[in-house]
C-alpha positions as CSV (number, residue, x, y, z in Angstrom):
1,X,102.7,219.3,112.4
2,X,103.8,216.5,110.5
3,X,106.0,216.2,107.3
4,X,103.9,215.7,105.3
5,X,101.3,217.9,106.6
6,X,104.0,220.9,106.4
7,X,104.8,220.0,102.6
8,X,101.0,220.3,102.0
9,X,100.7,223.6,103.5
10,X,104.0,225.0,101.6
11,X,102.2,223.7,98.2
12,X,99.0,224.9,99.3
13,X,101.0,228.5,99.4
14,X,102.6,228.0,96.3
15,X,99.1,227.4,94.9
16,X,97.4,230.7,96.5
17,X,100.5,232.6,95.4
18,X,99.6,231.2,91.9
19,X,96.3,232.0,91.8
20,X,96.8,235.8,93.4
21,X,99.2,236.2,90.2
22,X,96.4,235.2,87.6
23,X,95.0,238.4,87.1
24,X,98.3,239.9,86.5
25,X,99.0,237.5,84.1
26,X,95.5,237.6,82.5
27,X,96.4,241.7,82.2
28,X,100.2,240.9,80.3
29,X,99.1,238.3,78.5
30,X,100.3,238.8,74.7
31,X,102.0,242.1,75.5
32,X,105.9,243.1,75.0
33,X,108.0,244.0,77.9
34,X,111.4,245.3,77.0
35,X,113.6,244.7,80.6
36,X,117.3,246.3,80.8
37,X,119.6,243.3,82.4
38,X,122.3,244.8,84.3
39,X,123.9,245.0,87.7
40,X,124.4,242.4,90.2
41,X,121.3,240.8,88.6
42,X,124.2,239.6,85.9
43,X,127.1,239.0,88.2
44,X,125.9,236.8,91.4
45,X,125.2,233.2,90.2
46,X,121.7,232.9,92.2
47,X,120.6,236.1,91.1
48,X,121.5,234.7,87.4
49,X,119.6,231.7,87.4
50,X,116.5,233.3,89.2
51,X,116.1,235.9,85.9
52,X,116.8,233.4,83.1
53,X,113.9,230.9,85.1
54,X,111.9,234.2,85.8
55,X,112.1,234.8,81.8
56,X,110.9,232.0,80.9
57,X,108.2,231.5,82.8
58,X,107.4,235.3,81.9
59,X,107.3,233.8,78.0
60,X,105.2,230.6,79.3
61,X,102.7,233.2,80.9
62,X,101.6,234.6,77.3
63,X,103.8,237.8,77.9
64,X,106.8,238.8,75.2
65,X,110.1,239.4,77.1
66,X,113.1,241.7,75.1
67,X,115.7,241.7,77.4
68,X,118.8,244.6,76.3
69,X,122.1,244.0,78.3
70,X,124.6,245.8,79.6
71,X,128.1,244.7,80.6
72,X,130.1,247.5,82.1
73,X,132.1,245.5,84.4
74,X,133.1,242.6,82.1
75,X,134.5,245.5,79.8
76,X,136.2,246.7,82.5
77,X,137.7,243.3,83.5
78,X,138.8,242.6,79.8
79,X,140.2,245.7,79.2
80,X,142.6,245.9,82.2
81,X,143.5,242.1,81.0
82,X,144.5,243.2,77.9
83,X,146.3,246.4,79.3
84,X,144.6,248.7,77.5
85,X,143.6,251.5,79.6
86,X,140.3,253.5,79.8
87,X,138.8,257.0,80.7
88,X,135.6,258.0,82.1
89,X,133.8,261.6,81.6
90,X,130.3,262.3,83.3
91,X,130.0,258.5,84.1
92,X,130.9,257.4,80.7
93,X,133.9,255.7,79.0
94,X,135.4,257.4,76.5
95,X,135.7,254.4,73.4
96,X,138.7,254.6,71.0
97,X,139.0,252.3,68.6
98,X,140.9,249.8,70.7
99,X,138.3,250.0,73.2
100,X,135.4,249.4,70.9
101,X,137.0,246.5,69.9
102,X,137.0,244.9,73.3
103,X,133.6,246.8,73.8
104,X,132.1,244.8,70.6
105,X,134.1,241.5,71.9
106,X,133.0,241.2,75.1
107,X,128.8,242.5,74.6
108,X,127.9,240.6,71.7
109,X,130.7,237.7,71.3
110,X,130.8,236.7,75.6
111,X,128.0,238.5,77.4
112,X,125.3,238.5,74.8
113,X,125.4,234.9,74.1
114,X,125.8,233.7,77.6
115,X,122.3,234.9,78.4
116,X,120.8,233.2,75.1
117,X,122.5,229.9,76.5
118,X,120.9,230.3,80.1
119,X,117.8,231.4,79.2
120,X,117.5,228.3,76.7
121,X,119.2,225.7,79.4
122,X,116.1,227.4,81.5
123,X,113.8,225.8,79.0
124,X,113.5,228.9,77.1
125,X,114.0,230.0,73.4
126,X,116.2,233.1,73.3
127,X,118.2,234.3,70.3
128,X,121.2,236.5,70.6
129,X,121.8,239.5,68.6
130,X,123.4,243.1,68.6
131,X,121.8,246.6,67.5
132,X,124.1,246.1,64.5
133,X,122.7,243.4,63.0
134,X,120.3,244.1,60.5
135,X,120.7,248.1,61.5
136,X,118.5,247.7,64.3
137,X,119.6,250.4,66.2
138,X,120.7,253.5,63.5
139,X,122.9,255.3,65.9
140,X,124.9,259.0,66.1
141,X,127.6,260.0,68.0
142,X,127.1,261.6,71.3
143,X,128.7,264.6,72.5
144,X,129.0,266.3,76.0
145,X,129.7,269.5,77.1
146,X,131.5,270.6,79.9
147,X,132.1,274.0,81.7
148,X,135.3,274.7,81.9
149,X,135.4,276.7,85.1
150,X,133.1,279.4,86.9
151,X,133.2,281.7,84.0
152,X,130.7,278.8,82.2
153,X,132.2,278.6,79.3
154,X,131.7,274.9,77.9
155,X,134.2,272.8,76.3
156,X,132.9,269.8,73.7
157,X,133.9,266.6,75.1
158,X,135.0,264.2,72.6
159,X,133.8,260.3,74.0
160,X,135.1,258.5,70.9
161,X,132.8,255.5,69.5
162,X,129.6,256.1,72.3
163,X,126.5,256.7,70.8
164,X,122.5,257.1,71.0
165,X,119.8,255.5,69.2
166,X,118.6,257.8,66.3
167,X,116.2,255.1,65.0
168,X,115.2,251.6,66.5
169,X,114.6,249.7,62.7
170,X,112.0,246.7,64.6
171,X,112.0,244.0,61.9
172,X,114.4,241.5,63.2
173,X,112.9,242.3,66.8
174,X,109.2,241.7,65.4
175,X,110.1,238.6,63.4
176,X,112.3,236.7,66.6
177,X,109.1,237.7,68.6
178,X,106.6,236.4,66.3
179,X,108.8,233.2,65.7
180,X,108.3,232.5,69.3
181,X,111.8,233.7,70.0
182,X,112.8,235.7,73.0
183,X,115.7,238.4,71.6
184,X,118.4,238.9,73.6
185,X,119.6,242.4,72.5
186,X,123.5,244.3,72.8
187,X,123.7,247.9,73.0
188,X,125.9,248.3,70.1
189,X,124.5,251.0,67.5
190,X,125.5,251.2,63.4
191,X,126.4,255.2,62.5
192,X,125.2,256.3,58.9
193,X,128.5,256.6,57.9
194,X,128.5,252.7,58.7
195,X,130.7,253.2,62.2
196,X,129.8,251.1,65.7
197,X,128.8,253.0,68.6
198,X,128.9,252.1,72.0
199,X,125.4,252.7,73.6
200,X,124.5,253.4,77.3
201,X,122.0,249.5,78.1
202,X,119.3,252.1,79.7
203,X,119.4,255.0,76.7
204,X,119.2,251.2,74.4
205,X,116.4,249.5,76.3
206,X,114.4,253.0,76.7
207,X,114.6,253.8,73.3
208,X,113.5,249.4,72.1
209,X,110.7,249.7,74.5
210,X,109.2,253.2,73.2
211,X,109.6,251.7,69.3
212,X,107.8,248.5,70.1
213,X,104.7,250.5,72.0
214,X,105.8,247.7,74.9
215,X,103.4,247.6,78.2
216,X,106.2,247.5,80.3
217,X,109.9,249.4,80.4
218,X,112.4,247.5,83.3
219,X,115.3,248.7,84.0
220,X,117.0,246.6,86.6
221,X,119.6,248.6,89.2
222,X,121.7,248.0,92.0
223,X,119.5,249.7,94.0
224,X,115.9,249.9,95.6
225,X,114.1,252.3,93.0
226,X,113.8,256.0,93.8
227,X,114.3,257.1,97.5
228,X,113.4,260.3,98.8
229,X,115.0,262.1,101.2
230,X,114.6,260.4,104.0
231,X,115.9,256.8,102.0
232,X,112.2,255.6,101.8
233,X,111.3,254.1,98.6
234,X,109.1,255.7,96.2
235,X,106.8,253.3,94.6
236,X,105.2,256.0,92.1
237,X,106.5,258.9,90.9
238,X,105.0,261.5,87.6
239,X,106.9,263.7,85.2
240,X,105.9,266.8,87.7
241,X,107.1,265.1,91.0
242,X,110.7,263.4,89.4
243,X,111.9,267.2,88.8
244,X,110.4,268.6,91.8
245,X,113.3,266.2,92.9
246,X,115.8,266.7,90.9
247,X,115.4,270.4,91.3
248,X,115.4,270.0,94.7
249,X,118.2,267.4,94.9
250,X,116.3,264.4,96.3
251,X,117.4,262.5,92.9
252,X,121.1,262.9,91.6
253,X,123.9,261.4,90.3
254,X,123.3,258.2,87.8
255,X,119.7,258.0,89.3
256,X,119.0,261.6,86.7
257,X,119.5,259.4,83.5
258,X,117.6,256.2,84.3
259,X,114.8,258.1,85.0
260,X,114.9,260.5,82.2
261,X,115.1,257.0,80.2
262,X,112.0,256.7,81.8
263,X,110.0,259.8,81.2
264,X,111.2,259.7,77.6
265,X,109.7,256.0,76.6
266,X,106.9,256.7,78.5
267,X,106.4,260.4,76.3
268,X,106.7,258.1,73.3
269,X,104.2,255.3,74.1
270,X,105.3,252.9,76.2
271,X,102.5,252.2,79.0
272,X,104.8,253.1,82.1
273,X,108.5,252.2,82.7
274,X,110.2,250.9,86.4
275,X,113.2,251.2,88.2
276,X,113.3,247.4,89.6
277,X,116.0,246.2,92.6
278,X,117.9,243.9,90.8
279,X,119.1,242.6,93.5
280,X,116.4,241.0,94.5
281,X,115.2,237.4,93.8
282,X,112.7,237.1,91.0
283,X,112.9,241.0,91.3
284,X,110.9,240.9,87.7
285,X,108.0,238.8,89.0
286,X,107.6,240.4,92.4
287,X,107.1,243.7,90.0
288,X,104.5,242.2,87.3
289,X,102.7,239.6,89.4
290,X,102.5,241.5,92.5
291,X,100.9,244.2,94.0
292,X,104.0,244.4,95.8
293,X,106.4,245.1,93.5
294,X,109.7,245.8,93.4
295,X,110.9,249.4,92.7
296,X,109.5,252.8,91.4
297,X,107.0,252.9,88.6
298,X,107.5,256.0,86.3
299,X,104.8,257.7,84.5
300,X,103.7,260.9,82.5
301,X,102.1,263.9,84.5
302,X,98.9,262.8,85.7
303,X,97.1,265.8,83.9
304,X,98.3,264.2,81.3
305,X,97.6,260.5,81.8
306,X,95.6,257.9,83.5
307,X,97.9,256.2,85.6
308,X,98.3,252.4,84.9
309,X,98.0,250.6,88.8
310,X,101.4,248.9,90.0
311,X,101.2,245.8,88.9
């Protein structure tokens, strides 16, 4: 095969992949997907690039990306910079004051506007903002329990500044989507009492997703989706079969939350919600455009639903 008979065939490939994506595209077209960004997906350079070009062709496809952030690691980073030391309890950091500070710093003021400025050097339009502005996210202060010892008696464990969403307020979300806009959101949550809170990016994204009725709920991880327990990947799982694993201890550890983020914006209206492998290249596309996809799609019971198919 010649040159140029080989670059024919790779853009006659290109153009069947193309047109196998249309009716995917033809199904998202005009509807809101909220997609948590976190993980490797944010910290290997390829991996980088491939999202912000994968969101904006996303946007050019008709469809209405709101992407929520996390930053863990880059907190991490700056905080042992700046010496300040840090606690975790139940997989969470406890957030003093000098620690929300950093917190604040390094989600909205570094991390948050880093993605705007990919995204629009990818030919996009994306606006940076944090659940404080405009009260977005109304948040209160979490609390954990812990039991003390075998006698189960629970002590209240105090993590500072960390919060969840009370109330998503969708105006300035609404108005940046209907300006053509593609919002670029930080998990940072306003109190009543006017305080910041520190919000968990999947308890954020979950709770953006179920207030904006979106088709779609991404939450990108470090890992393949849900395994069972033989480490196969689950590609579908319902409300009745997720705690028939929990219970049985198929699904533990930091996998229990994601999902519950899940079940809970699917229970409040968003069409079905997926744990994607970040990790992989154009990991959002595979899971749209594909019948492939690219993790485990999360839905209500199916007495209770009519399952939506993969893609």
């Amino acid at each position: 095969m010649s040159k140029k008979e080989g670059a024919l065939e790779n853009w006659l490939s290109n153009a069947d992949m193309l047109t196998a994506a249309l009716p995917y595209m033809q199904k998202y077209n005009g509807s809101i997907v909220v997609i948590k960004y976190g993980g490797n997906a944010m910290a290997e350079s390829e991996l980088v690039e491939s999202f912000c070009n994968d969101i904006v062709f996303l946007k050019q496809s008709g469809l209405k990306p709101v992407i929520v952030h996390g930053g863990g690691p880059q907190i991490g980073s700056m905080l042992e910079r700046l010496g300040i030391k840090t606690k975790f309890e139940s997989g969470m950091r406890i957030t003093d004051e000098n620690t929300l500070e950093v917190v604040e710093m390094v989600l909205a003021g570094k991390i948050n506007k880093d993605i705007a400025s990919k995204i629009n050097s990818a030919g996009g339009k994306a606006v940076g903002v944090s659940g404080k502005d405009s009260s977005m996210i109304i948040a209160e202060k979490l609390t954990k329990q812990k039991n003390l010892d075998e006698s189960n008696i629970e002590k209240i464990i105090d993590l500072g500044f960390v919060g969840i969403p009370k109330k998503i307020n969708n105006e300035i979300i609404e108005t940046l989507i209907a300006d053509d806009f593609i919002p670029i959101i930080a998990p940072l949550g306003v109190g009543d009492d006017g305080k910041t809170y520190n919000i968990n990016a999947d308890t954020a994204a979950g709770a953006i997703a179920a207030s904006l009725k979106s088709k779609r709920l991404l939450i990108l991880t470090d890992v393949k989706g849900v395994m069972d327990s033989d480490q196969n990947l689950i590609k579908e799982a319902d409300e009745e079969k997720i705690e028939k694993m929990i219970n049985t201890g198929e699904v533990s550890g930091g996998m229990i939350p994601k999902i519950n983020t899940c079940l809970d914006s699917v229970k409040d209206g968003v069409d079905a919600a997926v744990i994607v492998d970040g990790r992989v290249k154009h990991a959002v596309l595979l899971e749209l455009f594909t019948d492939h996809g690219a993790g485990t799609l999360i839905t209500v019971s199916y007495t209770h639903l009519t399952l939506p198919t993969k893609a």
